[in-house]
C-alpha positions, 0 to 999 in steps of 0.5 A: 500500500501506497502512502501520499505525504501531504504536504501544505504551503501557504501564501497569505494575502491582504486584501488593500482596496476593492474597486469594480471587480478588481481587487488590489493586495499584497501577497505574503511569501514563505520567505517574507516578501511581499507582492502586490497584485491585482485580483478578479474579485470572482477567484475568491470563494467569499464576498471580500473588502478591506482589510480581508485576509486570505490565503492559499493552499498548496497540496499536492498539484492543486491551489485553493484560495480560502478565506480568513487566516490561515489555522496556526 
């Protein structure tokens, strides 16, 4: 029998402004940096607005986005 190691990475996120459809954050990588870019406000599975956090989850081959902070 086969076992996965299930491994989870995240990459928080803060949401800084909702215009339109568009959402500008700043992405916090495992190394610490910080990336801002611009979001459809349609990826994420929640209504969102300033000063939303976010994150995504890394297992295996897919990524999600969820919202909140991510469980310590």
């Amino acid at each position: 029998m086969k076992y996965k190691l299930m491994i989870a990475m995240f990459t928080l996120g803060l949401v800084d402004q909702v215009e339109d459809d568009i959402a500008a954050v700043e992405l916090t990588k495992s190394n610490n940096t910080i990336v801002y870019q611009t979001m459809h406000v349609g990826i994420f599975p929640c209504i969102i607005n300033e000063g939303d956090f976010f994150y995504f989850v890394y297992i295996d081959d897919v990524t999600e986005i969820r919202c909140g902070e991510p469980p310590e």
